[in-house]
N, C-alpha and C positions, 0 to 999 in steps of 0.2 A: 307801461302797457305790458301783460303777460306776454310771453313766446309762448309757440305752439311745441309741446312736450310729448312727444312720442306720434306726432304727427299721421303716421301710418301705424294702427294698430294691429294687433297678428294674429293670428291664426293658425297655422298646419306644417312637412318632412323632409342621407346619401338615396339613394337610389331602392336599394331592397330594402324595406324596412325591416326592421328587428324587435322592438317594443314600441308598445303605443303608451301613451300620454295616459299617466295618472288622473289627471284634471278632470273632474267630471264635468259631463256635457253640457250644462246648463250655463257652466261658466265660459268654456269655449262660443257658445252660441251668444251670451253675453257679452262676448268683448269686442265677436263681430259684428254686434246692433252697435258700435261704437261709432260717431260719425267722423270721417276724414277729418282732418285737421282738428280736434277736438282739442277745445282752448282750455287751459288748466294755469292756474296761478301758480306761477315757480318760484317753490324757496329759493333762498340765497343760495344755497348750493348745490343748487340741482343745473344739471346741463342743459345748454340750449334745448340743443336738439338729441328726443331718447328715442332710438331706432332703433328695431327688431330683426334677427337675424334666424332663420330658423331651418336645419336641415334633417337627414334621417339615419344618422351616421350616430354608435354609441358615442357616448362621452369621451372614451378611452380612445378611440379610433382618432389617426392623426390628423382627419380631416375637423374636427372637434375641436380637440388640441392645439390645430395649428390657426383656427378662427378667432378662440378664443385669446390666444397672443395678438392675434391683428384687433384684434378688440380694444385690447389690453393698450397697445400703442398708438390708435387712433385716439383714446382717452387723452394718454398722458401728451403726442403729441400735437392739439387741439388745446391745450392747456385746459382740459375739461372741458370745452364745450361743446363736444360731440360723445355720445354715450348710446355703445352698441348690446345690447343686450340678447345674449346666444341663447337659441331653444334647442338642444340637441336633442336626436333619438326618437322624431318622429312624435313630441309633446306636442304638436301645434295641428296632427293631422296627416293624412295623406301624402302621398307627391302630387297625385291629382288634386286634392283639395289645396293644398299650397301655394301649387300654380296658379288655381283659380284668384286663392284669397292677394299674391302677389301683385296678378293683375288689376285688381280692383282696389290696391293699396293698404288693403286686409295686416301686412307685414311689407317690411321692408325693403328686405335680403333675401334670397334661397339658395342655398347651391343645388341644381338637378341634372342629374344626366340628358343628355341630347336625344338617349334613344326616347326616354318622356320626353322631352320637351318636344318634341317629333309630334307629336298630337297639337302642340298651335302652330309650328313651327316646321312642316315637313322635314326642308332642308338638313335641322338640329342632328338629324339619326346618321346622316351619311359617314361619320365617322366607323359608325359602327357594321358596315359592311363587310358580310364573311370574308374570312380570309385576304382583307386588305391589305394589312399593315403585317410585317416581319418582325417589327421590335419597336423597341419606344423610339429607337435616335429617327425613325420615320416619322412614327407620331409626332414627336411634338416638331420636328422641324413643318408635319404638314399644319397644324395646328396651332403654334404658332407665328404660320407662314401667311401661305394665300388661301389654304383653305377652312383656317379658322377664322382669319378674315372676312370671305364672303358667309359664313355664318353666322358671325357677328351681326352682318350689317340685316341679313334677315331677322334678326330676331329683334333687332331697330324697329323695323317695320310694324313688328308687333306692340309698340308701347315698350318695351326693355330694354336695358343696356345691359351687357355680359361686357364684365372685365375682360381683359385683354387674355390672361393666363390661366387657362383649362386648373383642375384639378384632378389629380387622378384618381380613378377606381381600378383599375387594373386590366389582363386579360384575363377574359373569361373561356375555363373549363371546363368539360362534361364528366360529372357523375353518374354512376351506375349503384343497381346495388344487385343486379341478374350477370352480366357479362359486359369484360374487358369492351373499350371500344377502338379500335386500332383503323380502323379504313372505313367508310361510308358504308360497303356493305351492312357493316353491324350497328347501324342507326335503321334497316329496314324494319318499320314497324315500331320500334322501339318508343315507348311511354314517355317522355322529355318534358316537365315544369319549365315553361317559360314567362318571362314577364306578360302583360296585357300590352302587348304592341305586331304590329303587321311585322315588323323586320325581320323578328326574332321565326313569328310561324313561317312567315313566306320561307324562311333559308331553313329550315328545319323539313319544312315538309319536300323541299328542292333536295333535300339527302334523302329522302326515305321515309324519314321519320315521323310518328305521329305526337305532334306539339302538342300541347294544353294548359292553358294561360289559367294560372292562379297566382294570386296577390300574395308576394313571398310573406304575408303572416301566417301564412296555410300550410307554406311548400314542407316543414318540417313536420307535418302530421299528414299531409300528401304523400313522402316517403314513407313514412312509417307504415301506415294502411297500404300500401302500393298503389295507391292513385294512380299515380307515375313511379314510373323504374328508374327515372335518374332527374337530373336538374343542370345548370348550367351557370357560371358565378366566378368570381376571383376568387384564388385561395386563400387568402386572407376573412372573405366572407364567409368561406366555407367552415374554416375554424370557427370566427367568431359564431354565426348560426349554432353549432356542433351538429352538422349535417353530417358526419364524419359516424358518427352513433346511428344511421340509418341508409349508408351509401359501403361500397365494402370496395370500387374502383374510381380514379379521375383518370382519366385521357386529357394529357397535358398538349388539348387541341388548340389554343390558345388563336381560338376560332374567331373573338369578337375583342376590338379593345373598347372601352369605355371610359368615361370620363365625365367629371360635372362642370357646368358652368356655374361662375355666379353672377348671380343675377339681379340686377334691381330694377325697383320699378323705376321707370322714366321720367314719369312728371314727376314722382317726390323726391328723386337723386337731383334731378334738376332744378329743383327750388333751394337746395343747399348752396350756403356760398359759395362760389369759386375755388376759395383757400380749403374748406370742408371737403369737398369734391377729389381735390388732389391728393389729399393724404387719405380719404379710404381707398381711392383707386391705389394709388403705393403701396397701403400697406397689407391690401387682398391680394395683391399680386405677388407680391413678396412673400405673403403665405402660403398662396399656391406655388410654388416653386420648395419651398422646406416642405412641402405634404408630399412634392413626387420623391425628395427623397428620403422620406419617412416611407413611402409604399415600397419601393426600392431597395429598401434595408428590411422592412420586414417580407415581403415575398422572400429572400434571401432563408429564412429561417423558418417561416410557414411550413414550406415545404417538411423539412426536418421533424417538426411537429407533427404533421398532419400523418407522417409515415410510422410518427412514433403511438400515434390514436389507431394506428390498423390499416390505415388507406393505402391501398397496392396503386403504384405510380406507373401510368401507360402510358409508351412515346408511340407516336403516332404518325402515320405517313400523310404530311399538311399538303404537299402537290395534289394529292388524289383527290382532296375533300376540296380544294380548292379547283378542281378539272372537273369534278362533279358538279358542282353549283352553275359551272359555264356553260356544261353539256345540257343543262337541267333548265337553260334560259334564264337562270337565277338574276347574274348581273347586266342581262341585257333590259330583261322587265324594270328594274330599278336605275336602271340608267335614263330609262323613260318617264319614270316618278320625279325625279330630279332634275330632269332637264339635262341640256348638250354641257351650257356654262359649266353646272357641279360637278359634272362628272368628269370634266377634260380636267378641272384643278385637281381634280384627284386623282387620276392615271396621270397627272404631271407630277405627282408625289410619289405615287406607288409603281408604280408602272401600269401597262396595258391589263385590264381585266375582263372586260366584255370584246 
């Protein structure tokens, strides 16, 4: 009797996308008329089971990179008969189309930042609260500790499982291409691209600033036109983008950390055997961990780069932007979105904020 081959079909996107999918649309709409478990007769040397992984991170980028090795050793360690097949760079779609197609078994895999996934998932965003986190040895101890834990288990609730081991995107910085930004004053009024999410505007508008959510395919002809006067991103993304060609300062405000889970869908992780089940979770997790220190080693030389394309490098006073957002009721409002539970594991991590 045939197996089910490719069981969950795919569809859609790291976090900011960069390029969209070649594919034309007819085909993509095609493959999601595709019904759930679609029965296919398998050659002799085709894998059991062929599952779809698909994020919005270029090729090059170590979250890519480091997928496509866990890929690579879920094959060979499965003795072929698990076969994961990578869509980098945002070929499959959205991050919101993604998630949707995710949910609905559309694809397999995704990796998505929390502060999306904050749209099924309130909870997912809390990592990314202003001025939380001091450095990574917090992050990931909170992450994962107890407070990546009780995010996990929410995002249970929604049909998903998130591996255990975050992957990182970095801390995110502000660009300018008008004036230096050194203290919250100089965010009054100030033009800011940020992603399509509450967390971002709410703590942008609590400094002053006037936010405006566009879908980062835009934000580099957003600069250019002066849409917006500046944007906000890891430097790493900042390179890749070459936002660097339409910004002339970054405030190394290192305001928001971010980071993606991965994620799979629930009912079709959970139809895989037991033994299947084990070595993808080992071997995404073991990926996730060479991707924080692939981010790690290149922020280290980013920077170098980024100063050698023009970009004038601003340190900045982080108590003040961080006293601002308290003064501004920032983290008592979302201490309220989140509940007493999230917020106490996270001033158990970070310290006191609201």
């Amino acid at each position: 009797m045939p197996r089910c081959v490719g069981y969950l079909p795919a569809l859609t996107a790291p976090h900011e996308s960069t390029l969209m999918s070649s594919l034309p649309r007819r085909t993509l709409l095609a493959s999601a008329a595709l019904p759930l478990f679609a029965i296919a007769t398998r050659p002799a040397h085709a894998a059991e089971f062929s599952l779809k992984l698909a994020n919005n991170a270029p090729v090059t980028h170590p979250q890519s990179v480091r997928q496509q090795e866990a890929a690579d050793r879920i094959k060979q360690a499965s003795g072929g008969r698990l076969e994961i097949q990578l869509f980098p760079n945002n070929q499959l779609g959205s991050d919101t189309d993604m998630l949707s197609q995710l949910r609905s078994g559309a694809i397999d895999f995704f990796t998505l930042s929390g502060l999306i996934l904050s749209t099924l998932v309130p909870a997912a965003s809390i990592n990314g609260i202003g001025f939380a986190f001091n450095d990574y040895n917090t992050v990931w101890k909170a992450m994962d500790g107890k407070l990546g834990a009780f995010v996990r288990a929410e995002i249970d609730k929604r049909g998903l499982i998130a591996m255990d081991k975050m992957w990182d995107n970095g801390f995110r910085q502000i660009t300018s291409s008008s004036h230096p930004i050194k203290a919250p004053a100089d965010l009054r009024g100030f033009k800011i691209r940020v992603p399509v999410s509450p967390l971002w505007t709410s703590m942008f508008q609590a400094l002053g600033a006037s936010p405006i959510s566009i879908n980062f395919s835009e934000v580099y002809s957003a600069l250019q036109t002066k849409i917006a006067e500046g944007q906000e991103n890891p430097l790493s993304l900042i390179q890749i983008a070459k936002l660097y060609e339409v910004q002339k300062y970054v405030s190394l405000t290192s305001h928001m950390w971010d980071g993606f889970w991965m994620l799979a869908n629930k009912k079709g992780f959970s139809a895989l055997p037991p033994d299947l089940q084990e070595i993808v979770t080992r071997e995404f997790n073991k990926s996730a961990l060479d991707e924080r220190a692939d981010i790690a080693k290149l922020n280290g030389s980013v920077a170098d780069e980024l100063k050698a394309k023009g970009l004038e490098f601003v340190e900045v006073d982080k108590p003040a932007f961080r006293d601002a957002l308290k003064q501004a009721g920032f983290y008592a409002e979302w201490k309220k979105k989140y509940g007493d539970e999230a917020w106490a594991i996270l001033e158990g991590e970070v310290g006191t904020l609201s």
